[in-house]
C-alpha positions in Angstrom: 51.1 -66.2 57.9 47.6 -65.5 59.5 45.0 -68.2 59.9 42.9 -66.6 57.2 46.1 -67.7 54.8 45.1 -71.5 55.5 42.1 -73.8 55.2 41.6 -76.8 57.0 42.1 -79.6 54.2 38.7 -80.5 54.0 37.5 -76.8 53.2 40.4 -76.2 50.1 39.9 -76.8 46.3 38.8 -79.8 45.4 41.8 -79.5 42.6 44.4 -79.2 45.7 46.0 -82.5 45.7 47.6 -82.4 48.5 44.2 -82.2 50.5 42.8 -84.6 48.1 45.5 -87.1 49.6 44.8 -86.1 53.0 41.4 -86.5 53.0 41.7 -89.5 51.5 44.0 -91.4 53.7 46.7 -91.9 50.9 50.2 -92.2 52.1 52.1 -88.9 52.7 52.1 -85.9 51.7 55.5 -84.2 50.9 56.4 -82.1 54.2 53.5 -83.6 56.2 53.8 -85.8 59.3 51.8 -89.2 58.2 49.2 -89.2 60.6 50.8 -91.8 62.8 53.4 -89.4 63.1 51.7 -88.1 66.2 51.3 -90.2 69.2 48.8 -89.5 70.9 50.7 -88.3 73.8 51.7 -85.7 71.5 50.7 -81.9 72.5 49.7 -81.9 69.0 47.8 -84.8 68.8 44.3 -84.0 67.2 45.1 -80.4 66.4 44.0 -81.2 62.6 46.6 -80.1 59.7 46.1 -77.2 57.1 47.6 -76.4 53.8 49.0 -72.9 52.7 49.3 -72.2 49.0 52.4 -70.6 48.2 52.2 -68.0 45.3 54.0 -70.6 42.9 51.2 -72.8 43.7 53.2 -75.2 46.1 51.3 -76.7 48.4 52.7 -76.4 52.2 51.0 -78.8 54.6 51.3 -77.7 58.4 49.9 -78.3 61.9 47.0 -76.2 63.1 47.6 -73.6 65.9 47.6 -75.2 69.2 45.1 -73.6 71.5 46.6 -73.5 75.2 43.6 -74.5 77.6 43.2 -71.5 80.5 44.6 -73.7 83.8 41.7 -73.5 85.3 39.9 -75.7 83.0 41.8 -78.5 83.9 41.4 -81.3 86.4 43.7 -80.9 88.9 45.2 -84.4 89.9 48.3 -83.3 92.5 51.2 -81.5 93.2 55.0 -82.0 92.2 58.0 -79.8 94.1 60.7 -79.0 92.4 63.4 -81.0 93.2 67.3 -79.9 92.6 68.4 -81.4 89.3 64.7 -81.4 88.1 64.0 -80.9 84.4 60.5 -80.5 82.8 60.9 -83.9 81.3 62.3 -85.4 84.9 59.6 -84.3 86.2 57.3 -84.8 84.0 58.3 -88.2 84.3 57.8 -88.5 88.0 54.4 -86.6 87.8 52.9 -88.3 85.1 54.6 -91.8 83.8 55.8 -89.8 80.5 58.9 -87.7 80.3 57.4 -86.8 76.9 54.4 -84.8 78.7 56.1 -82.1 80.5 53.7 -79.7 78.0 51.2 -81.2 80.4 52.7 -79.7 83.3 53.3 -76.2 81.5 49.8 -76.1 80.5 48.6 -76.6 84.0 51.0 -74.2 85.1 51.1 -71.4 82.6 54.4 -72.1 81.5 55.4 -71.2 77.8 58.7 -72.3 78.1 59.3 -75.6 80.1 62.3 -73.8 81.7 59.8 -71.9 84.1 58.5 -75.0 85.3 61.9 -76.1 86.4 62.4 -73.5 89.8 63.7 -75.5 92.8 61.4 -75.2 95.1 58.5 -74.5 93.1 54.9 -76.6 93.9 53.7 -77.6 90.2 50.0 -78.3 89.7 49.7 -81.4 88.0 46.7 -81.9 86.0 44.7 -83.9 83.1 45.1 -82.4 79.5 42.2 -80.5 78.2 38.9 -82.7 77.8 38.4 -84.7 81.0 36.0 -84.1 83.5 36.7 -82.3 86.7 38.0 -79.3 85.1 37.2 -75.7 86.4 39.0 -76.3 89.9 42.0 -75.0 89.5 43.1 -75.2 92.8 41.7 -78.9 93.9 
């Protein structure tokens, strides 16, 4: 499915009820996270839903695409080693009070898959998620 296949729900039909429901504020929609669903420690916390329309007419409610921030656009706060035993969310943990932000630490340190983040050894950038000031010194 490209982008061009969905609309944010405030751009689709107004005859599309399950946008009518999320613009609304109105309980669920079936196979949508209720707003609330989302901490807002959540990578995907403001990234906005969309609907695809499926040729039967079903209406599929998803999360937007997730734009990864270029590391150097965040605000570098420290440095983490790589300890042995470490896991993303160990360290996340350690790093940042939240085992649940170890995206944080992948973001900063171009990591798709929190398994590179976890190399003994390794000096880990920490840094603020996209947004807060201070950003564009990658190497502060």
């Amino acid at each position: 499915m490209s982008d061009a296949d969905a609309t944010d729900p405030a751009d689709v039909a107004a005859g599309a009820s399950a946008a009518q429901a999320l613009i609304a504020g109105q309980g669920s929609v079936p196979g949508a996270p209720p707003p609330a669903a989302l901490p807002a420690n959540s990578r995907y916390a403001g990234v906005g839903t969309a609907i695809h329309r499926l040729a039967d007419g079903t209406e599929v409610v998803h999360l937007r695409r997730r734009r990864i921030p270029p590391p150097e656009a965040l605000a570098t706060t420290g440095r983490e080693e790589v300890r042995p035993g470490d896991r993303a969310d160990l360290l996340a943990a350690r790093a940042l009070g939240d085992a649940t932000r170890f995206w944080q630490l992948c973001d900063a340190n171009l990591a798709f898959d929190p398994a590179e983040i976890e190399e003994v050894g390794r000096m880990l950038r920490v840094a603020l998620p996209a947004g807060f000031p201070g950003g564009g010194g990658g190497d502060a």
